[in-house]
PyMOL Python script that loads the backbone (N, CA, C, O; Angstrom):
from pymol import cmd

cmd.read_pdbstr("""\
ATOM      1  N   UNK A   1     111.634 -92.737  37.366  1.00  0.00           N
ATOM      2  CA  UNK A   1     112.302 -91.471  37.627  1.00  0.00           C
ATOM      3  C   UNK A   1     112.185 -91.143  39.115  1.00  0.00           C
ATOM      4  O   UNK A   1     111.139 -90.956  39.736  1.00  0.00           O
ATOM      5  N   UNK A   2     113.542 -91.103  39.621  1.00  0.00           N
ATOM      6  CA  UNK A   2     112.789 -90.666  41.225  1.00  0.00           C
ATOM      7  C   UNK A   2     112.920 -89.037  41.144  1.00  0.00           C
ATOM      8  O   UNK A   2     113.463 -88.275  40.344  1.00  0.00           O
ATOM      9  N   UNK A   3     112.210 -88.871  42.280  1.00  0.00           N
ATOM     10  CA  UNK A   3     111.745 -87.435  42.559  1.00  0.00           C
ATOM     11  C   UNK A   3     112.326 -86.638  43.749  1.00  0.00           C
ATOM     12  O   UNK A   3     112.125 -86.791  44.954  1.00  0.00           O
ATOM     13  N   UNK A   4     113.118 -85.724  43.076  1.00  0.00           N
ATOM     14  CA  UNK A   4     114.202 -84.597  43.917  1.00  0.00           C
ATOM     15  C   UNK A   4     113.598 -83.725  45.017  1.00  0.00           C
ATOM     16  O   UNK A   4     114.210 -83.502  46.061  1.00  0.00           O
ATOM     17  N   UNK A   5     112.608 -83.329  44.806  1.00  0.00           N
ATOM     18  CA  UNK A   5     111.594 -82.205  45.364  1.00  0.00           C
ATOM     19  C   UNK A   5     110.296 -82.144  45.802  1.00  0.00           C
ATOM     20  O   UNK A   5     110.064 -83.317  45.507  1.00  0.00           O
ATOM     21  N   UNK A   6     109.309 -81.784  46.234  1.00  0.00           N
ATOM     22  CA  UNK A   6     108.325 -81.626  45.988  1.00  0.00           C
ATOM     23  C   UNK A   6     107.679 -80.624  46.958  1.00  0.00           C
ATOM     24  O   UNK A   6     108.069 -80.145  48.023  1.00  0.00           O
ATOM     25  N   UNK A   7     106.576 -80.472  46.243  1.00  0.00           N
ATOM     26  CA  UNK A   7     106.151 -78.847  47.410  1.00  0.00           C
ATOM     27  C   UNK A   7     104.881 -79.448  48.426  1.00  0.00           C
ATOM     28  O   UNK A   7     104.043 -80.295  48.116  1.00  0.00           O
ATOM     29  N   UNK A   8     105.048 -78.625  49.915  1.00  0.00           N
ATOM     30  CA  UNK A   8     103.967 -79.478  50.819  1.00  0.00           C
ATOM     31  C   UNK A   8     103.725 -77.830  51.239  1.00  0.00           C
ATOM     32  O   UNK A   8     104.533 -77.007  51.668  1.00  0.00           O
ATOM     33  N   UNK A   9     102.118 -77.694  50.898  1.00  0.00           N
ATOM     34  CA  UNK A   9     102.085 -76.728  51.768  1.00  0.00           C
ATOM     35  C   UNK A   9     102.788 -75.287  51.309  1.00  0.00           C
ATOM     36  O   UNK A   9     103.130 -74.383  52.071  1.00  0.00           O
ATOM     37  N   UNK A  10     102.900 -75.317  49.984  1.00  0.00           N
ATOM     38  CA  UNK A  10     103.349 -73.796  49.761  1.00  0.00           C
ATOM     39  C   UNK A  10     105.104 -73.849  50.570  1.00  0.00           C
ATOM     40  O   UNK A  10     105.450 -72.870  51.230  1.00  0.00           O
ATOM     41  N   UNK A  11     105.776 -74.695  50.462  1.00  0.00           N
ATOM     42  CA  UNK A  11     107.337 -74.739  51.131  1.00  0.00           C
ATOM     43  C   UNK A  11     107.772 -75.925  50.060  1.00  0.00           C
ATOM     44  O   UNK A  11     107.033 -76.875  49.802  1.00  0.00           O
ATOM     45  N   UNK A  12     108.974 -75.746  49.522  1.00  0.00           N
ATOM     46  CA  UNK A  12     109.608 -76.909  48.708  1.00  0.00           C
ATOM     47  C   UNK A  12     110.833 -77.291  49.478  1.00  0.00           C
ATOM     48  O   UNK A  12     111.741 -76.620  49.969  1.00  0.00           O
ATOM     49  N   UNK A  13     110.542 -78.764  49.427  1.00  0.00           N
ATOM     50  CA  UNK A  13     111.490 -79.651  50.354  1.00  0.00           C
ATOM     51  C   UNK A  13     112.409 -80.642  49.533  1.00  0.00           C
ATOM     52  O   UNK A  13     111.836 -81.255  48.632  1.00  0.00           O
ATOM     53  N   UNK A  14     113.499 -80.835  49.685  1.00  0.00           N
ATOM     54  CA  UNK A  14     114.642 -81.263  49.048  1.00  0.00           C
ATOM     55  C   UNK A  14     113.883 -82.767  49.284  1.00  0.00           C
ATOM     56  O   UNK A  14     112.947 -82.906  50.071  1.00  0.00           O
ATOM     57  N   UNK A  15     114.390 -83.751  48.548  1.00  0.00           N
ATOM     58  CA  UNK A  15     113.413 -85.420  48.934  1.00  0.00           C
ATOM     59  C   UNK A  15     114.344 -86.389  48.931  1.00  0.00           C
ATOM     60  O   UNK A  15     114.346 -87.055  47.896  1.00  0.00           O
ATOM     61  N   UNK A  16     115.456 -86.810  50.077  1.00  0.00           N
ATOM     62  CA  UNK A  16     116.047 -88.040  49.877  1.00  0.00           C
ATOM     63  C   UNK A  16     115.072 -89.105  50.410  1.00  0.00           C
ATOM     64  O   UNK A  16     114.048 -89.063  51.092  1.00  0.00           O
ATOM     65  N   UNK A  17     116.013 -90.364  49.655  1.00  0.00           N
ATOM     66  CA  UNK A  17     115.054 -91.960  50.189  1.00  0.00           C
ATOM     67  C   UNK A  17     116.666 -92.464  49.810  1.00  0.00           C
ATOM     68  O   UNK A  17     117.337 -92.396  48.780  1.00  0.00           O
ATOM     69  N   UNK A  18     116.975 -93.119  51.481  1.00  0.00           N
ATOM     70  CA  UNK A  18     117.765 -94.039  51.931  1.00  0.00           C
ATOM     71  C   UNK A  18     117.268 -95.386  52.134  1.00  0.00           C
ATOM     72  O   UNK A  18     116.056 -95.559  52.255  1.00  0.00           O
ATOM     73  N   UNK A  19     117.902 -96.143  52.173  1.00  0.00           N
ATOM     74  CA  UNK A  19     117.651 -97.728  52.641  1.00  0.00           C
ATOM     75  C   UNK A  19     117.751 -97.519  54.245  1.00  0.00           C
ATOM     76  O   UNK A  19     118.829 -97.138  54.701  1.00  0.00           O
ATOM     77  N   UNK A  20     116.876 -97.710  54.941  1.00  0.00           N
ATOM     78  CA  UNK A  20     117.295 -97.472  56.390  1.00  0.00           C
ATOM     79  C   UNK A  20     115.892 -98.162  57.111  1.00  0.00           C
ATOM     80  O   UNK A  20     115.302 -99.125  56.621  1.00  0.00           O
ATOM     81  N   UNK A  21     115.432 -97.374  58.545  1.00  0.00           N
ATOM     82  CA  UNK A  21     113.606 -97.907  58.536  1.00  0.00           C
ATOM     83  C   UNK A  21     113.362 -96.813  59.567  1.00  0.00           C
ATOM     84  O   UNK A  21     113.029 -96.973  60.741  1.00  0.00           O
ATOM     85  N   UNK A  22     113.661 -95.305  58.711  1.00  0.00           N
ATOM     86  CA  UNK A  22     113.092 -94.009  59.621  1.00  0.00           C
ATOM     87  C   UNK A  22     113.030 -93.334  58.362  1.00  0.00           C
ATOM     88  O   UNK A  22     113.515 -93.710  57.295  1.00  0.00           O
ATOM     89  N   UNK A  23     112.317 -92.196  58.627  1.00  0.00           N
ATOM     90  CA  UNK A  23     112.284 -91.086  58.158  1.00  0.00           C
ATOM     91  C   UNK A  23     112.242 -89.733  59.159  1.00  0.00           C
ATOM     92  O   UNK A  23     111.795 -89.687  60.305  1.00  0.00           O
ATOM     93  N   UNK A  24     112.779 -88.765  58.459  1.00  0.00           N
ATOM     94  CA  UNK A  24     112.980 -87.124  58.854  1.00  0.00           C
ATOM     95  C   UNK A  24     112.179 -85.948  58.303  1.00  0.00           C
ATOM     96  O   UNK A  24     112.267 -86.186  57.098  1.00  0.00           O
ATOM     97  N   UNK A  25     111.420 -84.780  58.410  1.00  0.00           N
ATOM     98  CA  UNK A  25     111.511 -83.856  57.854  1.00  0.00           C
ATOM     99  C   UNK A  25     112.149 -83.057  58.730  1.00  0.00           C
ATOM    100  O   UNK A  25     112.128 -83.181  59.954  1.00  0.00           O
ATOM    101  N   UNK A  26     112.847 -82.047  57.959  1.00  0.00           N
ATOM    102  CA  UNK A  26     113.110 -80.870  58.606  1.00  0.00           C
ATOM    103  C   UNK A  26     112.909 -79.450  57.993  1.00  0.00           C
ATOM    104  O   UNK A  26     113.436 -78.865  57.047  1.00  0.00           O
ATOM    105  N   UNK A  27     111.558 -78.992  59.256  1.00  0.00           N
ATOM    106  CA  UNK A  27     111.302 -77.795  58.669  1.00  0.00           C
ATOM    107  C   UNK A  27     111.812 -76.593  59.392  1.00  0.00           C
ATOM    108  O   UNK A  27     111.399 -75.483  59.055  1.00  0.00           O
ATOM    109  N   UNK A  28     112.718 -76.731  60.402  1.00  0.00           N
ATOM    110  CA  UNK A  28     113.831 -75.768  61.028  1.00  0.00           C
ATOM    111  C   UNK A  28     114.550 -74.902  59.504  1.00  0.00           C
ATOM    112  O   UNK A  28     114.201 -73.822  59.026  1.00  0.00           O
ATOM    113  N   UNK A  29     115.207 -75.477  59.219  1.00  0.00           N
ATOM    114  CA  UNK A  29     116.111 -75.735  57.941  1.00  0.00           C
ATOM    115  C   UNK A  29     115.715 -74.669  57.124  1.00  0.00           C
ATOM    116  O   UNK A  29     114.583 -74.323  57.461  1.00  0.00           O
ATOM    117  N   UNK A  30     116.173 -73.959  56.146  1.00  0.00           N
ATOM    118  CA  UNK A  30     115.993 -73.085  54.837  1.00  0.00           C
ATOM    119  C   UNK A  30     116.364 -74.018  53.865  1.00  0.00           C
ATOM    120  O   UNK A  30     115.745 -73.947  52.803  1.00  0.00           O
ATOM    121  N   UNK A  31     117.398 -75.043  53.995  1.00  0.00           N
ATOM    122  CA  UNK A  31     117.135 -75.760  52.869  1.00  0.00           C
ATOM    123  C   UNK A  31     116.191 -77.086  53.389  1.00  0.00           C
ATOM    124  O   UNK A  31     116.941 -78.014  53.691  1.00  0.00           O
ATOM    125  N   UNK A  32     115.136 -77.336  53.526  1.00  0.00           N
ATOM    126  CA  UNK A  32     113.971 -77.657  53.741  1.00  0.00           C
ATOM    127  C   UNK A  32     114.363 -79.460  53.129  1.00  0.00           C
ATOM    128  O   UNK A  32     114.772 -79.805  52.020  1.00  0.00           O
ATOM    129  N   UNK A  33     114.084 -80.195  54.182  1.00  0.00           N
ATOM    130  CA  UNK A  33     114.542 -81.766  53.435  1.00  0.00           C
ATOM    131  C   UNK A  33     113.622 -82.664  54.404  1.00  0.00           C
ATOM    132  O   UNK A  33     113.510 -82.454  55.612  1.00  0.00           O
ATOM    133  N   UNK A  34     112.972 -83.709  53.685  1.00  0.00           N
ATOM    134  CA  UNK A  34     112.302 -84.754  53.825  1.00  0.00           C
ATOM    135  C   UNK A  34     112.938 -85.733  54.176  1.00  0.00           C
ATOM    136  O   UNK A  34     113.369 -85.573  53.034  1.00  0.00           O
ATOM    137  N   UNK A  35     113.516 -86.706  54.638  1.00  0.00           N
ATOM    138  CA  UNK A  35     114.366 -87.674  54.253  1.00  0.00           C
ATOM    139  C   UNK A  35     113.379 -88.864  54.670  1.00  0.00           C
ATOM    140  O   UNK A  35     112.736 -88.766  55.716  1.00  0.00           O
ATOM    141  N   UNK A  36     113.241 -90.205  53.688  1.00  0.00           N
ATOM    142  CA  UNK A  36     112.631 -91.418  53.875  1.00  0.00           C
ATOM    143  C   UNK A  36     113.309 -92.268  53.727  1.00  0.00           C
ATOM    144  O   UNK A  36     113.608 -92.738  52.629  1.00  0.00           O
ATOM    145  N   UNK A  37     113.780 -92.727  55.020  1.00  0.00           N
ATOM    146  CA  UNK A  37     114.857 -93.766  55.515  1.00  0.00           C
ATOM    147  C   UNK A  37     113.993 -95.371  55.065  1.00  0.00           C
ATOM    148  O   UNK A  37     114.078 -96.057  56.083  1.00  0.00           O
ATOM    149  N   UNK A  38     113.562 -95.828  54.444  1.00  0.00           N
ATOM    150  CA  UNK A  38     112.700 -97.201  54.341  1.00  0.00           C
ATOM    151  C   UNK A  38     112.573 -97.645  52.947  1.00  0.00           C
ATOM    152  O   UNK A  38     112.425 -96.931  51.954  1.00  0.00           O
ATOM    153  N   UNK A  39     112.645 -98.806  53.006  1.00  0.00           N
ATOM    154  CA  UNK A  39     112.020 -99.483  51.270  1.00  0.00           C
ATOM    155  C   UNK A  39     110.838 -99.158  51.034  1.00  0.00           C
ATOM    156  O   UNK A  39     110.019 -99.761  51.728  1.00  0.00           O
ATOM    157  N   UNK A  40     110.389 -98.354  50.242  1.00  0.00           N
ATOM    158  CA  UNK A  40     109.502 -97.975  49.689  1.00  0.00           C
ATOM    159  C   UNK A  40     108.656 -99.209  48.694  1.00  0.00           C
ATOM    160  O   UNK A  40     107.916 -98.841  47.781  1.00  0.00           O
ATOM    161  N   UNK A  41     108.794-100.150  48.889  1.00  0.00           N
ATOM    162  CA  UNK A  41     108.246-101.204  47.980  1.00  0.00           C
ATOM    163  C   UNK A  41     107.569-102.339  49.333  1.00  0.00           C
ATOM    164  O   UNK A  41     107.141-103.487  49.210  1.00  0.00           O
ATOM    165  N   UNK A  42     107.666-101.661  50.315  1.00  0.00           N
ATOM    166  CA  UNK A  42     107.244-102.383  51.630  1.00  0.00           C
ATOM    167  C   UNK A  42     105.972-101.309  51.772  1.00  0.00           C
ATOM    168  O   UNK A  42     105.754-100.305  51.094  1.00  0.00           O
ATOM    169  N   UNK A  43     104.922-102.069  53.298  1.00  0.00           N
ATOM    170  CA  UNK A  43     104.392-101.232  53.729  1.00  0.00           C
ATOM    171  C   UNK A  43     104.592-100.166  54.393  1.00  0.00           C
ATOM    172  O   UNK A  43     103.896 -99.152  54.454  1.00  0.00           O
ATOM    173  N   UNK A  44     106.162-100.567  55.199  1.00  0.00           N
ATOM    174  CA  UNK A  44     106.552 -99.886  55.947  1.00  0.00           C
ATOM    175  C   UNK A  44     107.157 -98.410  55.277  1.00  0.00           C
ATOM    176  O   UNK A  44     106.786 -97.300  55.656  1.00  0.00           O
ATOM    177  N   UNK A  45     108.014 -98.621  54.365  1.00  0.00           N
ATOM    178  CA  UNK A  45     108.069 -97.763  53.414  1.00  0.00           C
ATOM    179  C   UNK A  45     106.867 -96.921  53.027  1.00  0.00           C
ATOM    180  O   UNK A  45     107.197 -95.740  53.135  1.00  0.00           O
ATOM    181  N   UNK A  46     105.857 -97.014  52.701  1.00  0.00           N
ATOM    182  CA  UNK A  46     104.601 -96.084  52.385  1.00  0.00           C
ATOM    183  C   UNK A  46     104.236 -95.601  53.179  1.00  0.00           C
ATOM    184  O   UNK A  46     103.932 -94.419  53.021  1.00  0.00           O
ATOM    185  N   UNK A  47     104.024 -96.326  54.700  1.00  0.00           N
ATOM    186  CA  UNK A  47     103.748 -95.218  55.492  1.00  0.00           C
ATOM    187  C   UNK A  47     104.721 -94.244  56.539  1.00  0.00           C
ATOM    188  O   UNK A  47     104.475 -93.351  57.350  1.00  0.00           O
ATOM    189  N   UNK A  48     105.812 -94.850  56.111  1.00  0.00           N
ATOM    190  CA  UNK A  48     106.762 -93.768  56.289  1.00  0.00           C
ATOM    191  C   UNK A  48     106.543 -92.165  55.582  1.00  0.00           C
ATOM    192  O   UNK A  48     106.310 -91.034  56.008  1.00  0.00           O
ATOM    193  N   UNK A  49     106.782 -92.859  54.166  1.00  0.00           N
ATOM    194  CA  UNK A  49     106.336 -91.153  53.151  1.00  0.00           C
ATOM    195  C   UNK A  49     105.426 -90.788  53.942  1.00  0.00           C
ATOM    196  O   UNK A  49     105.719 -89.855  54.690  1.00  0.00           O
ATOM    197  N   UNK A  50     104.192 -91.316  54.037  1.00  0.00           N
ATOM    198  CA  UNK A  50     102.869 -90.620  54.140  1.00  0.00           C
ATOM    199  C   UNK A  50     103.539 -89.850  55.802  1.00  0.00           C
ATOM    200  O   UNK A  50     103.451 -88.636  55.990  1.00  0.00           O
ATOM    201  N   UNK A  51     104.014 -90.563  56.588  1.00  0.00           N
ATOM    202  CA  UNK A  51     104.205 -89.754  58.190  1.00  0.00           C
ATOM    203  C   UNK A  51     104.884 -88.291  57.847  1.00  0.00           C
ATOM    204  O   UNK A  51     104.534 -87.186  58.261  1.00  0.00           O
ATOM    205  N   UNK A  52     106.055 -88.664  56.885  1.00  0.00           N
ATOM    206  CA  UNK A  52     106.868 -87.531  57.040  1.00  0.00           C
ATOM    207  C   UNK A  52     105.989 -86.053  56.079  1.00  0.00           C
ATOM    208  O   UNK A  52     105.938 -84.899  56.505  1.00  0.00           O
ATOM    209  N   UNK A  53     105.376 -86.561  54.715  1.00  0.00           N
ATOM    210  CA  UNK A  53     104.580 -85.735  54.130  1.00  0.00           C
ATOM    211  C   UNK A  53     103.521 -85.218  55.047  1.00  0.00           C
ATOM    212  O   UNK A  53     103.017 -84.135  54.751  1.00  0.00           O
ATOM    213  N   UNK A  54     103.193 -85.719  55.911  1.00  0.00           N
ATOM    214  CA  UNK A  54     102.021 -85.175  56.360  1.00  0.00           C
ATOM    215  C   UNK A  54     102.391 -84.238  57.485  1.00  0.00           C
ATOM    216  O   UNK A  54     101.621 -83.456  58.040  1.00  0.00           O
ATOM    217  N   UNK A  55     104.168 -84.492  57.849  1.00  0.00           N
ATOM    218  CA  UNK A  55     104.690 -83.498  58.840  1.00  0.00           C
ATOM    219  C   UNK A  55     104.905 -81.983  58.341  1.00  0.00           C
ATOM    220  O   UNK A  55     104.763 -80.896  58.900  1.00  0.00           O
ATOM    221  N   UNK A  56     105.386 -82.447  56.808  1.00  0.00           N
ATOM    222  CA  UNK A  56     105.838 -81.282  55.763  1.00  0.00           C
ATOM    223  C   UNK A  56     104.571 -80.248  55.651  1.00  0.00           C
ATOM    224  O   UNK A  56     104.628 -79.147  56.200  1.00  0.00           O
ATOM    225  N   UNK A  57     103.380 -80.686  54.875  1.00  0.00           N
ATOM    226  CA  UNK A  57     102.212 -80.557  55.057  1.00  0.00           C
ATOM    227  C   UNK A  57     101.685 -79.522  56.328  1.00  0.00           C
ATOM    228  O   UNK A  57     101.039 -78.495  56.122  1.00  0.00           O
ATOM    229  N   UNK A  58     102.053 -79.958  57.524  1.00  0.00           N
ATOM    230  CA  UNK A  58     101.396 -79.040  58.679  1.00  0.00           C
ATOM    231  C   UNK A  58     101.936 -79.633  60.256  1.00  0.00           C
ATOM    232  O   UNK A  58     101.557 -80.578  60.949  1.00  0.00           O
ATOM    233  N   UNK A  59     102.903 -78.682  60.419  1.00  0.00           N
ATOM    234  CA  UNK A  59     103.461 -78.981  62.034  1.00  0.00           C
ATOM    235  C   UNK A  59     102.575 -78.794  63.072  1.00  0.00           C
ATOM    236  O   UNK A  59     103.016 -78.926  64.214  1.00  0.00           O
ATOM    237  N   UNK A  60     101.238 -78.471  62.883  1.00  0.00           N
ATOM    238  CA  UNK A  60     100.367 -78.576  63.702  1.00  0.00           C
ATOM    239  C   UNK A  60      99.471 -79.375  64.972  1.00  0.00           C
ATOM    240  O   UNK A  60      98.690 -79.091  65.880  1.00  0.00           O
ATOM    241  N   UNK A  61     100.154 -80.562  64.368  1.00  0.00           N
ATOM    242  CA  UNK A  61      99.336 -82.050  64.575  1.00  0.00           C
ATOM    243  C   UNK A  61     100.509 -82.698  65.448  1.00  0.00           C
ATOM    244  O   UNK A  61     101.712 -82.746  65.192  1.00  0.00           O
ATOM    245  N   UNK A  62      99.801 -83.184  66.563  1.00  0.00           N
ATOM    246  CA  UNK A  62     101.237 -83.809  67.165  1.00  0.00           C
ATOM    247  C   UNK A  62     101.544 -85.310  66.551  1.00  0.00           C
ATOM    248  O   UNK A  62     101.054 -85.920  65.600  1.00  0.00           O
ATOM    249  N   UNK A  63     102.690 -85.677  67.624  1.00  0.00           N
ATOM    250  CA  UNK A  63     103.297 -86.947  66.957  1.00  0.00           C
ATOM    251  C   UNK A  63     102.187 -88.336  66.659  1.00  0.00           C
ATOM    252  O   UNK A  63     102.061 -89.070  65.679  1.00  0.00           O
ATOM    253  N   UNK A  64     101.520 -88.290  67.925  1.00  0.00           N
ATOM    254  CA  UNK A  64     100.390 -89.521  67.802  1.00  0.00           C
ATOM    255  C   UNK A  64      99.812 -89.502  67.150  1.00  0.00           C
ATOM    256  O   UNK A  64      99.453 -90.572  66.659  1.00  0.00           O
ATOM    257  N   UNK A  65      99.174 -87.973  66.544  1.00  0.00           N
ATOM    258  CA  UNK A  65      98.252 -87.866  65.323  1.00  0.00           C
ATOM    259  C   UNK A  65      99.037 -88.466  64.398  1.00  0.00           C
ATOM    260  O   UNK A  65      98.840 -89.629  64.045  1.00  0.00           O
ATOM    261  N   UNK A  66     100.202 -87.556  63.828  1.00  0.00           N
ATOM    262  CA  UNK A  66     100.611 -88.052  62.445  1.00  0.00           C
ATOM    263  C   UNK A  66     100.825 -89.322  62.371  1.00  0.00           C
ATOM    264  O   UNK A  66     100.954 -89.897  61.290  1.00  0.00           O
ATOM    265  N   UNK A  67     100.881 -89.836  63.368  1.00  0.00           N
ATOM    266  CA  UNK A  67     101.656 -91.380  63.099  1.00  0.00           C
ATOM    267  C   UNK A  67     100.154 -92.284  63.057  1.00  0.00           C
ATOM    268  O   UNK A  67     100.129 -93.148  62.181  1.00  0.00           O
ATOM    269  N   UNK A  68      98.978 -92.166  63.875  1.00  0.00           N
ATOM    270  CA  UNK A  68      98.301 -93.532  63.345  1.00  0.00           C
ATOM    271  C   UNK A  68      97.154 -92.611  62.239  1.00  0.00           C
ATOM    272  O   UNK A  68      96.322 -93.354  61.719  1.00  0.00           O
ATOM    273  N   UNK A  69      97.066 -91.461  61.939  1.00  0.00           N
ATOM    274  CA  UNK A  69      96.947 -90.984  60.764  1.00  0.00           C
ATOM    275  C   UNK A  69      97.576 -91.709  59.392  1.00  0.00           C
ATOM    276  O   UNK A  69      96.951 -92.079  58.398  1.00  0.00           O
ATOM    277  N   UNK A  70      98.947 -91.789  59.644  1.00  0.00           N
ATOM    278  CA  UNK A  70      99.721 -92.159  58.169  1.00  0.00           C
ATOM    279  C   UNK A  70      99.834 -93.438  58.253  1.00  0.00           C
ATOM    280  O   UNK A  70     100.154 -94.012  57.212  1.00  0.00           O
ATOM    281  N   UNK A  71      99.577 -94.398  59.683  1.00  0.00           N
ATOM    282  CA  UNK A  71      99.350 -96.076  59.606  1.00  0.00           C
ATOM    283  C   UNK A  71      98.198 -96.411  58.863  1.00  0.00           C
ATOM    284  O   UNK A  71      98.060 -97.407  58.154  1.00  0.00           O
ATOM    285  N   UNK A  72      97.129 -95.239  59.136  1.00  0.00           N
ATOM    286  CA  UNK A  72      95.562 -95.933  58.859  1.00  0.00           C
ATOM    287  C   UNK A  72      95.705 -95.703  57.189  1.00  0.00           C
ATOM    288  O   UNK A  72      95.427 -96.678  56.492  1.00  0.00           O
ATOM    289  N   UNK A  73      96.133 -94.440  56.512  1.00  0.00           N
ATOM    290  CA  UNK A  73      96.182 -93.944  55.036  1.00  0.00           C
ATOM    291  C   UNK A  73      97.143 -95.042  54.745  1.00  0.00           C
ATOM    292  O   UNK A  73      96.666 -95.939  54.050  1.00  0.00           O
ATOM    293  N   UNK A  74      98.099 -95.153  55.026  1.00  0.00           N
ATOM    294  CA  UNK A  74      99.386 -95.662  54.367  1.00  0.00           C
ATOM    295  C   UNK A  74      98.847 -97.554  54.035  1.00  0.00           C
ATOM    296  O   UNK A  74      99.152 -98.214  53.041  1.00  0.00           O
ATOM    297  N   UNK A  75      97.853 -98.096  55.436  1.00  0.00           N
ATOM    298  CA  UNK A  75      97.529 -99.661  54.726  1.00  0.00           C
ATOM    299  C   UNK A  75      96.313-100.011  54.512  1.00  0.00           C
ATOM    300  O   UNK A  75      95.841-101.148  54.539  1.00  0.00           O
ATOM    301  N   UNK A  76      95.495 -98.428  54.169  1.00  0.00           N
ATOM    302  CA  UNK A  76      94.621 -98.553  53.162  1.00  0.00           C
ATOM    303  C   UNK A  76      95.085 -98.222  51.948  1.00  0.00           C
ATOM    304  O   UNK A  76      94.473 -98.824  51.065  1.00  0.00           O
ATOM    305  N   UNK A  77      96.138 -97.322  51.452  1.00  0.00           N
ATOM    306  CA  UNK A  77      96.417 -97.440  50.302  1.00  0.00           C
ATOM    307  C   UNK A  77      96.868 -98.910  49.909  1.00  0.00           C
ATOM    308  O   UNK A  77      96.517 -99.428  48.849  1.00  0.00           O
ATOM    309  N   UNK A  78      97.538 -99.434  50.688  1.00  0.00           N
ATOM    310  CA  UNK A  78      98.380-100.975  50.394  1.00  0.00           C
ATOM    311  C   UNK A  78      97.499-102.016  49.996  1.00  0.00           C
ATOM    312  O   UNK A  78      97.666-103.026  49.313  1.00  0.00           O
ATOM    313  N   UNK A  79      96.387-101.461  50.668  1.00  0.00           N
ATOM    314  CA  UNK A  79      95.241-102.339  50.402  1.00  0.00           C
ATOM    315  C   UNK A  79      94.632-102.382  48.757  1.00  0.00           C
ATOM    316  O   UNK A  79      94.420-103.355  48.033  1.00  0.00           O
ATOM    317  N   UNK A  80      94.522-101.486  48.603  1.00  0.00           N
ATOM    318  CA  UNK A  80      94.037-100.737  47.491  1.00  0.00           C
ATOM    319  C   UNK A  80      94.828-101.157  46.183  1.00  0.00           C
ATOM    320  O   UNK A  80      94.340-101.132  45.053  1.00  0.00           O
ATOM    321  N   UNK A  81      96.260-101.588  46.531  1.00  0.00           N
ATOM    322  CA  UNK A  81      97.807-102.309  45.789  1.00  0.00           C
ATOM    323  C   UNK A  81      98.550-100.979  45.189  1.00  0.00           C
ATOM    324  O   UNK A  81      98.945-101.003  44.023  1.00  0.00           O
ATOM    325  N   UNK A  82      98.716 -99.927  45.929  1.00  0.00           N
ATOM    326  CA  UNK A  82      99.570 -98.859  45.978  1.00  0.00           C
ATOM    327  C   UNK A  82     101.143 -99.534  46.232  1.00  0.00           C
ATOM    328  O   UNK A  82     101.492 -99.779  47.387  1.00  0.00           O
ATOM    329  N   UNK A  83     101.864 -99.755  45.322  1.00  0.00           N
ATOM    330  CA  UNK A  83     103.277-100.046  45.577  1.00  0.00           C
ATOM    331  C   UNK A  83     104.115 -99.282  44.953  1.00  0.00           C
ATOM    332  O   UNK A  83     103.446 -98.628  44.152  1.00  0.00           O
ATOM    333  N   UNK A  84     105.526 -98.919  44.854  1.00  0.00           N
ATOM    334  CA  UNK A  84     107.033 -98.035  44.626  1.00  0.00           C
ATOM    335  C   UNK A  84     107.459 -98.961  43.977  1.00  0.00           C
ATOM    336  O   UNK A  84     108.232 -99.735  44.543  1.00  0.00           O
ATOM    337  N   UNK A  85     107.075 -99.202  42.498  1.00  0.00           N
ATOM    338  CA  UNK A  85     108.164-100.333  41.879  1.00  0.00           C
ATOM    339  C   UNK A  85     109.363 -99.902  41.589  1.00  0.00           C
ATOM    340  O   UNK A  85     110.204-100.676  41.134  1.00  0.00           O
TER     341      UNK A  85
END
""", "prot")
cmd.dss("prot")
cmd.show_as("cartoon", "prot")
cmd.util.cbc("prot")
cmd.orient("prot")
């Protein structure tokens, strides 16, 4: 079942996943959207989600954080055999 929505942070964000190798959030927006441009059955894919969730989550943190933040979570989960079948 894929998943339309989900809430980060007390804000609910619309959830596309394209075939692409980016992802978006946008929390400008009232209609509030995630977008995860990547195969999700890759690594690259997982830590995509994890970058953009963790943007949704808290605009607080700059770009360098979120990003080797969601490298280090994203291929220890992989490690762990976290996959998007």
């Amino acid at each position: 079942m894929k998943i339309r929505t989900h809430t980060f942070n007390g804000r609910k964000y619309q959830i596309d996943i394209k075939d692409s190798i980016d992802g978006v959030c946008d929390q400008y927006n009232t209609n509030r959207c995630l977008l995860i441009c990547a195969d999700l059955s890759k690594r690259n894919g997982l830590i995509t989600a994890i970058h953009e969730a963790l943007h949704a989550e808290s605009w607080v943190k700059d770009e360098d954080t979120v990003d080797r933040v969601s490298k280090e979570i994203g291929t220890f989960l992989w490690r762990l055999g976290y996959r998007h079948l």
